[in-house]
VOMARTOR-825623 format. One record per atom (N, C-alpha, C, O): x, y, z. Coordinates in steps of 0.001 Angstrom, whole numbers, plus 500000, padded with zeros to 6 digits. Layout:
N
XYZ/...
//
This chain:
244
838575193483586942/837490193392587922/836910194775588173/837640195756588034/835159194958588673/835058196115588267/835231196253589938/835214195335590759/835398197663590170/835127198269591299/833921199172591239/833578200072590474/833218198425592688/832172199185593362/831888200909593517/832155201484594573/831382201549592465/831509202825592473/831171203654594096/831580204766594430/830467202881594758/829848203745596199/831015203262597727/831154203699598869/831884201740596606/832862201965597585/832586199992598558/833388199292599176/831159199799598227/830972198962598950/831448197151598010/831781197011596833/831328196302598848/831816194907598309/830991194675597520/831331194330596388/829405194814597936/828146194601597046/828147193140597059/828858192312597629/826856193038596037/826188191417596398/827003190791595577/827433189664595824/827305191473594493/828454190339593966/829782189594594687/830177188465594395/830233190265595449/831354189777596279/831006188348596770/831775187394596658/829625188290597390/829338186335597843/829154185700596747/828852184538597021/829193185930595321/828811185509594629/830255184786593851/830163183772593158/831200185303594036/832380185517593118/832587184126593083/832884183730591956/832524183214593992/833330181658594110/832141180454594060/832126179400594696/831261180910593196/830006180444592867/830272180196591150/830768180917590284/829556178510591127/829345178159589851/828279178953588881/827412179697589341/828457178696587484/826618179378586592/825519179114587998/825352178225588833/825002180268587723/823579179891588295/822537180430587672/822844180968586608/821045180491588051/819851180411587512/819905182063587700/820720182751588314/818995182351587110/818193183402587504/817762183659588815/818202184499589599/816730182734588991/816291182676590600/817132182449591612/816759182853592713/818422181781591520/819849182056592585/820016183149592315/819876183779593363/820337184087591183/820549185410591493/819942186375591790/820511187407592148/818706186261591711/817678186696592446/817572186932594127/817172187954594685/817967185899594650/818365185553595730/819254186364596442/819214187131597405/820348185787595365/821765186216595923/821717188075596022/822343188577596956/821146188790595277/820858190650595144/819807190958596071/819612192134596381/819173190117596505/817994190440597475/818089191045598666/817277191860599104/819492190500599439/819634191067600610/819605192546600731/819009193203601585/820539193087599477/820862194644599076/819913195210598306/819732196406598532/819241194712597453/818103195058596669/816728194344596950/816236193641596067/816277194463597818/814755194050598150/813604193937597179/812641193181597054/814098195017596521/812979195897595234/813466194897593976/812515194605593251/814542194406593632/814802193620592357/813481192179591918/812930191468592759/813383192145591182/812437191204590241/812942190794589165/813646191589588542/812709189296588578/813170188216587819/812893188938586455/813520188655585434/811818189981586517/811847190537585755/812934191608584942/813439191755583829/812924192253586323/813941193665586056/814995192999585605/815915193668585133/815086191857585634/816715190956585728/816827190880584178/817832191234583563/815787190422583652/815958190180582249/815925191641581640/816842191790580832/815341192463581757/815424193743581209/816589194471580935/816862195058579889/817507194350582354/818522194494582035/819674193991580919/820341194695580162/819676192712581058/819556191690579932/819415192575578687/820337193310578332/818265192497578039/817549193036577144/818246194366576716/818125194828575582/819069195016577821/819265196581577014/820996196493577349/821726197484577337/821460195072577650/822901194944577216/823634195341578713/824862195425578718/823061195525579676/824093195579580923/824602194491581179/825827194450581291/823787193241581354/824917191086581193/824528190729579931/823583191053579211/825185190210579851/825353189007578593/825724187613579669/826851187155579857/824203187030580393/824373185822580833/824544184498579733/823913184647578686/825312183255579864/825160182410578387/823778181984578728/823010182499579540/823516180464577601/822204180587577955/822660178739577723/823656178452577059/821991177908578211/822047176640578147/821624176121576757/821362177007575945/821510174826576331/821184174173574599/819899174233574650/819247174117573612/819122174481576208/817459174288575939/816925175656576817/815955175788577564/818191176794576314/817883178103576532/817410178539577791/816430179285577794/818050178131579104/817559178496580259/819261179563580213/820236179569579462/818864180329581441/819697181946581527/820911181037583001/820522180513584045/822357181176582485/822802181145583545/824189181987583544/825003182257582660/824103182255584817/825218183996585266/826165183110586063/826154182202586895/827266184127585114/828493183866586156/828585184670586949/827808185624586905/829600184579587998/829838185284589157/829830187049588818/829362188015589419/830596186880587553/830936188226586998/829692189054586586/829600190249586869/828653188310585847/827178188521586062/826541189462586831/826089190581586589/826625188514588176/825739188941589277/826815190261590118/826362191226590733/828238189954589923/828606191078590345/828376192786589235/828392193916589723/828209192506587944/827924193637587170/826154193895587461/825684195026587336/825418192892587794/823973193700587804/824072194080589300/822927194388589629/824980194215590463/824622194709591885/825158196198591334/824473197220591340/826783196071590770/827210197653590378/825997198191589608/825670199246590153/825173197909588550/824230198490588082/822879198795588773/822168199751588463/822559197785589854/821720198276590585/822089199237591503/821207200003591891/823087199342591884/823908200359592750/824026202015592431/824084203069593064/824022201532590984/824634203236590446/823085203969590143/822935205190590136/822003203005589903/820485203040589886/819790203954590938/819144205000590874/820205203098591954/819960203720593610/820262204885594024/819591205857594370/821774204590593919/822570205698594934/823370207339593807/824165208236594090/822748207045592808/823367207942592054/822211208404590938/822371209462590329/821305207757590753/820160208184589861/820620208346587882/820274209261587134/821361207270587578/822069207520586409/821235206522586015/820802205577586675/820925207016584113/820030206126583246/820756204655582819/821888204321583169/819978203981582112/820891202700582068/822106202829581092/823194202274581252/821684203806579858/822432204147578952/824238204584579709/825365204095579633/823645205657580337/825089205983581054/825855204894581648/827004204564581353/824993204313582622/825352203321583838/826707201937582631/827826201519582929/825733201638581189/826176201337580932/827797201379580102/828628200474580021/827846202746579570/829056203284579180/830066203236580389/831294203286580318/829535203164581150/830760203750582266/831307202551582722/832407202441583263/830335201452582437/830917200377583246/832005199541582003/833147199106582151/831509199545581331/832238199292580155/833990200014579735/834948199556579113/833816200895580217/835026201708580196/835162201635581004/836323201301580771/835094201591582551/836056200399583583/836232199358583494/836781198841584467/835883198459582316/836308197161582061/837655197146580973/838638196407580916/837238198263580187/838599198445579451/839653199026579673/840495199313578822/839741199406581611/840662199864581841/840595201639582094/841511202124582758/839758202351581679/839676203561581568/839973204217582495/840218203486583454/840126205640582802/840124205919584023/839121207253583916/839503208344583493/837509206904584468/836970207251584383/836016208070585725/835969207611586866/835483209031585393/834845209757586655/833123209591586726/832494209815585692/832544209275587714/831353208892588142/830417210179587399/830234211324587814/829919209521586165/828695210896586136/827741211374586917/827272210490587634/827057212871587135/826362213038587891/825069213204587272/824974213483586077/824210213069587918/822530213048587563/821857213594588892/821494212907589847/821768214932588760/821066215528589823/821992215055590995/823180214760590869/821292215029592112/822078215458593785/822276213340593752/821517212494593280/823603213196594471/823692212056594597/822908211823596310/822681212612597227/822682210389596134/821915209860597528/823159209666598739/824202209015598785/822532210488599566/823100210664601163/824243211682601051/825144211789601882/824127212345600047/825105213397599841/824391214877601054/823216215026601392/825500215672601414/824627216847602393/824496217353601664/825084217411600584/823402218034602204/822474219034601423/822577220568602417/822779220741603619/822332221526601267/821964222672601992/820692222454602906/819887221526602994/820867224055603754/819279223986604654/818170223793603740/817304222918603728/818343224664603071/817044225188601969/816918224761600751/816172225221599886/818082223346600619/818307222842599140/816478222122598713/815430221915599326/817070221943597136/815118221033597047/815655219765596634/816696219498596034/814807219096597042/814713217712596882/815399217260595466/815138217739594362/816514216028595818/816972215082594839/816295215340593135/815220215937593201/816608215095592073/816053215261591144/816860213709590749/817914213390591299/816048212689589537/816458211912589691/816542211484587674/816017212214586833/817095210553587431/816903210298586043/816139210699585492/815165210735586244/815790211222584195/814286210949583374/814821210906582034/815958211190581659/813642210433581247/813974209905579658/812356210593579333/811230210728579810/813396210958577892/811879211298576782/810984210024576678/811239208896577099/809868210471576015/809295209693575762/809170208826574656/808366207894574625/810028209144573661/810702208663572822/811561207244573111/811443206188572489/812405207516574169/813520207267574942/812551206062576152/813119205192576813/811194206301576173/810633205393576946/810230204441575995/810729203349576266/809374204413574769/808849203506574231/809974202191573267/809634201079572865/811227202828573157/812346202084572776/812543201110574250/812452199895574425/812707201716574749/813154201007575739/812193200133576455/812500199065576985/811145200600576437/809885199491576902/809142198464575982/808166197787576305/809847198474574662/809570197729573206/807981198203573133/807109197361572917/807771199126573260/806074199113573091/805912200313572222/806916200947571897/804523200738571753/804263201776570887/803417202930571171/802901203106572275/803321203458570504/802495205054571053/801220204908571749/800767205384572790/800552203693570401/799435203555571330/798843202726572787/797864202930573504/800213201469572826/799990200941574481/800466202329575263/799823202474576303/801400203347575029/802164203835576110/800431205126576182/799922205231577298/799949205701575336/798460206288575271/797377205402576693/796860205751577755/797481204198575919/796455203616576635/797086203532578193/796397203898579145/798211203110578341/798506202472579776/798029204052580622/797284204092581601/798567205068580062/798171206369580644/796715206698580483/796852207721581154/795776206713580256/794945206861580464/794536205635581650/793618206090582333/794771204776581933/794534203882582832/795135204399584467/794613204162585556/796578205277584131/797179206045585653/797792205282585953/798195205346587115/798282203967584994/799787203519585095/800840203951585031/801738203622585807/801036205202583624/802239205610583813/801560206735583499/800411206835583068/802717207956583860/801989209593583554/803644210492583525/804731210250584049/803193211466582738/804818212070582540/804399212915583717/803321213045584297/805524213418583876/805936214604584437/805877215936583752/805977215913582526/805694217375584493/805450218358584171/806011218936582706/805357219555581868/807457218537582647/808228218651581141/807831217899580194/808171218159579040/806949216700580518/806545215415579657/807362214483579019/807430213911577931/808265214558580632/809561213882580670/808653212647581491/807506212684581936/809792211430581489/809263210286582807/810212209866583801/811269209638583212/810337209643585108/811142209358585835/811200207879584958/810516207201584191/812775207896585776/813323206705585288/812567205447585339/812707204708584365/811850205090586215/811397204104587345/809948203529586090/809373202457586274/809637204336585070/808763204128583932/808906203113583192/808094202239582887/810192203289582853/811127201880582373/810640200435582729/810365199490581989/810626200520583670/810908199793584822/809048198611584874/808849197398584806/808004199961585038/807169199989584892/806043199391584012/805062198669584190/806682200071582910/806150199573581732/806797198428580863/806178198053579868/808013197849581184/808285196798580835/807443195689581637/807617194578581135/806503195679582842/806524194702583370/804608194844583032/803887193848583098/804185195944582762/802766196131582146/802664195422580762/801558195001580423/803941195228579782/803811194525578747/804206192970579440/803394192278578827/804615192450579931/805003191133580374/803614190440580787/803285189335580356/802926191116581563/801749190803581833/800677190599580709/799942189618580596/800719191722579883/799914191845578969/799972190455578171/799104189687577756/801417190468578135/801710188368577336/800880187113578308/800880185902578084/800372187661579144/799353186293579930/797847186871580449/797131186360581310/797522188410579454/795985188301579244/796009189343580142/794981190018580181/796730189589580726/796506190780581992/796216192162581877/796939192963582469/795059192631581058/795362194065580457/795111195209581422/794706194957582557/795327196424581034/795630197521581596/794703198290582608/794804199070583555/793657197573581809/792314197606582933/792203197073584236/791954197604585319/792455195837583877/792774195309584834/794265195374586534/794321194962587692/795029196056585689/796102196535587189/795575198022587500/796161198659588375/794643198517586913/794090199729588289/794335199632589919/794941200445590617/793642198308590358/793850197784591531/794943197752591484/795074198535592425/796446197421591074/797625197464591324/798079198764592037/798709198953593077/797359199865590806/798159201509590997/797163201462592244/797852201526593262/796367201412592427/795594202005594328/796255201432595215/796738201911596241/796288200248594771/797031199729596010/798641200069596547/798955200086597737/799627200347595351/800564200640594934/800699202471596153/801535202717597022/799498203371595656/799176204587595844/799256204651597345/799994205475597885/798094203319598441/797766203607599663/798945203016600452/799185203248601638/799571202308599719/800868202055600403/801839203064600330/802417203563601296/802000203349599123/802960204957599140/802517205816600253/803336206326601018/801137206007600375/800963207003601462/800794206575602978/800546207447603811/800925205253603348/801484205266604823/802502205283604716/802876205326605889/803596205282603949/804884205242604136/805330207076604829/805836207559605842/804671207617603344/805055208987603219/804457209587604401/804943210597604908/802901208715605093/802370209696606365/803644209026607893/803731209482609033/804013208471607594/804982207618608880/806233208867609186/806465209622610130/807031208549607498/808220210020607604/807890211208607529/808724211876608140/806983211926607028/806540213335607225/807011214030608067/807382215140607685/807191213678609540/807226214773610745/808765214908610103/808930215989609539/810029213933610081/811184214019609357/811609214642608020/812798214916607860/810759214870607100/810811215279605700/810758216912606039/811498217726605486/809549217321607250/809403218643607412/810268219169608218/810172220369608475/811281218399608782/812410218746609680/813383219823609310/813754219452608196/814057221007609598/815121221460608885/816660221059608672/817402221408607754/816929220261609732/818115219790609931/818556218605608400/818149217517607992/819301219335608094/819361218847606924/820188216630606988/820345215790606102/820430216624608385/821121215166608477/819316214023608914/819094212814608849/818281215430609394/817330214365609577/816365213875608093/815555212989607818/816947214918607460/815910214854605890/816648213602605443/816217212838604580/817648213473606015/818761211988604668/818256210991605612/817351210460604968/818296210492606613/817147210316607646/815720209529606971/815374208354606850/815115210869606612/813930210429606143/813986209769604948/813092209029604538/815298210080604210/815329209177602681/815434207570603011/814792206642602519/816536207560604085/816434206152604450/815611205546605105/815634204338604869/814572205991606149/813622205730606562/812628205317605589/811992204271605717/812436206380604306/811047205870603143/811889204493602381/811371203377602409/812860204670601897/813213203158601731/813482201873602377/813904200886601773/813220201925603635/813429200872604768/812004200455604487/811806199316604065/811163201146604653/809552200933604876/809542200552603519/809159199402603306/809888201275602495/808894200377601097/809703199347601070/809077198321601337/810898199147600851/811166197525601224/810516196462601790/810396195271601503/809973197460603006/809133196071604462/807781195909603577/807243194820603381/807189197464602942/806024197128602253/805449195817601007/804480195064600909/806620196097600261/806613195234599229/807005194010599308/806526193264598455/808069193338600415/807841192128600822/806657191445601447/806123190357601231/806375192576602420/804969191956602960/803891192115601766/802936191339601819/803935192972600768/802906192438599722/802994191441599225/802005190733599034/804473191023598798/804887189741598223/803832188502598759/802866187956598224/804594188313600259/804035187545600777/802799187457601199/802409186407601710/801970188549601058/800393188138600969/800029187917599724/799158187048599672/800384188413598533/799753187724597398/800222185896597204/799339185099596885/801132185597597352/801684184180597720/800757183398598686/800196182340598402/800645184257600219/799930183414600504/798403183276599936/797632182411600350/798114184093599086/796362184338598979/796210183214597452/795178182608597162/797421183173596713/797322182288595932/798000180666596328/797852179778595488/798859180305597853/799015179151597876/799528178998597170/798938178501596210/800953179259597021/801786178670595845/803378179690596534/803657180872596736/803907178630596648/805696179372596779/806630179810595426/806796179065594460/807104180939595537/807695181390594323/809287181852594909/809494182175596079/809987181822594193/811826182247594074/812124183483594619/813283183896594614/
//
C-alpha cells in the first residue's frame, strides 16, 4: 500500500472499500481535495502510465480503489512538491516495490518556511522537446498554439509544468473542431480571472513576514478553486445541460 508522501489519508482513503468505478465517480471522489482535476487530466495521466485502470469488453475506463488512491498521491506530489510526472512516477513505483526511497526535490517545497528575502517557489519545467512528446503533438501545432498566447515558454525556453496539462486539452478540443483561434477568449478570460485573484492577495504577497507570504499561497489557491468552479458552473448554466 502506498503511503501518502505529505503525510495525509488523501482522497483515496474513501475510496478504498469501493467497487470499479467510472471515471466520473472518480472524478468526484478527488474533487473535494483537487477542485482543479478534469476527466481530462484523468486520462492523461492514464496515457503517460501513472494507472493502468482495466477497461470493460465495450471499453469504458474502470478504477479500482488502488486507482483512485495512486492518482490523489500523484496529484499530491503535483501540488505540494512541484515534481514532473516522469519523477512522480519512478518514485511511486519504487514504493510499490518496496524501496526505501527519499522524496525528490524540485525547487522550494509548498508551505515549507522560507527566508525573509527568499524568491518565490520555482516549480517543474520540461523542454520543449519534453513538451511535444508528452502532449502527442508536433512542432507545428505547439508554433501555432503559441502564436495564438496559449502556451508561451519561459525566459530559458523552458515551460512550466502546467503546459502539459494545457496543451493536452487544446488538442482534445481540436478533435471536436475547436481550433486555436478560437480559445483566445479562453486565455482572456483565463488572464482577468488570474488578475482578481492576484489583485485580492497582493497586500499579502508584499508582506515581509514570511508566515503571511505562505498565507498568500493558500489564499491564491482557495480563490482559483472558487474561480473555476464558479466558471464551471456558469458555462453549464449558459449551455443548460448538467455534466459529472
Amino acid at each position: 500500500m502506498l503511503q501518502t508522501p505529505s503525510g495525509g489519508a488523501g482522497s483515496g482513503t474513501a475510496a478504498r472499500d469501493s467497487g470499479p468505478m467510472s471515471i466520473g465517480t472518480v472524478l468526484n471522489a478527488l474533487r473535494d481535495e483537487f477542485p482543479e482535476v478534469t476527466i481530462s487530466k484523468i486520462r492523461f495521466l492514464e496515457s503517460e502510465g501513472l494507472i493502468e485502470p482495466q477497461r470493460t469488453p465495450s471499453g469504458y475506463r474502470k478504477f479500482s480503489p488502488r486507482d483512485v488512491e495512486r492518482l490523489g498521491h500523484v496529484l499530491r506530489m503535483q501540488r505540494d512538491h512541484y515534481l514532473p510526472l516522469k519523477v512522480i512516477r519512478e518514485h511511486l513505483d519504487a514504493m510499490e516495490r518496496g524501496d526505501a526511497v527519499q522524496l525528490p526535490v524540485v525547487g522550494r517545497q509548498r508551505g515549507a518556511e522560507e527566508p525573509e528575502e527568499a524568491e518565490r517557489p520555482t516549480v517543474a519545467r520540461i523542454g520543449r522537446d519534453e513538451l511535444l512528446a508528452a502532449a502527442g503533438i508536433d512542432e507545428a501545432d505547439l508554433r501555432e498554439w503559441e502564436s495564438y498566447g496559449l502556451l508561451a515558454p519561459l525566459a530559458e525556453g523552458v515551460y512550466d509544468a502546467e503546459a502539459v496539462t494545457v496543451a493536452a486539452l487544446v488538442a482534445e478540443l481540436g478533435g471536436f473542431g475547436i481550433e486555436p483561434r478560437h480559445l483566445r477568449v479562453m486565455k482572456a478570460a483565463a488572464e482577468r480571472e488570474a488578475g482578481l485573484v492576484d489583485q485580492v492577495v497582493a497586500p499579502l504577497k508584499r508582506h515581509r513576514n514570511p508566515q503571511t507570504r505562505v498565507l498568500a499561497e493558500a489564499r491564491t489557491k482557495e480563490l482559483a478553486a472558487l474561480t473555476m468552479k464558479l466558471h464551471s458552473a456558469l458555462v453549464k448554466a449558459a449551455l443548460g445541460v448538467r455534466l459529472p
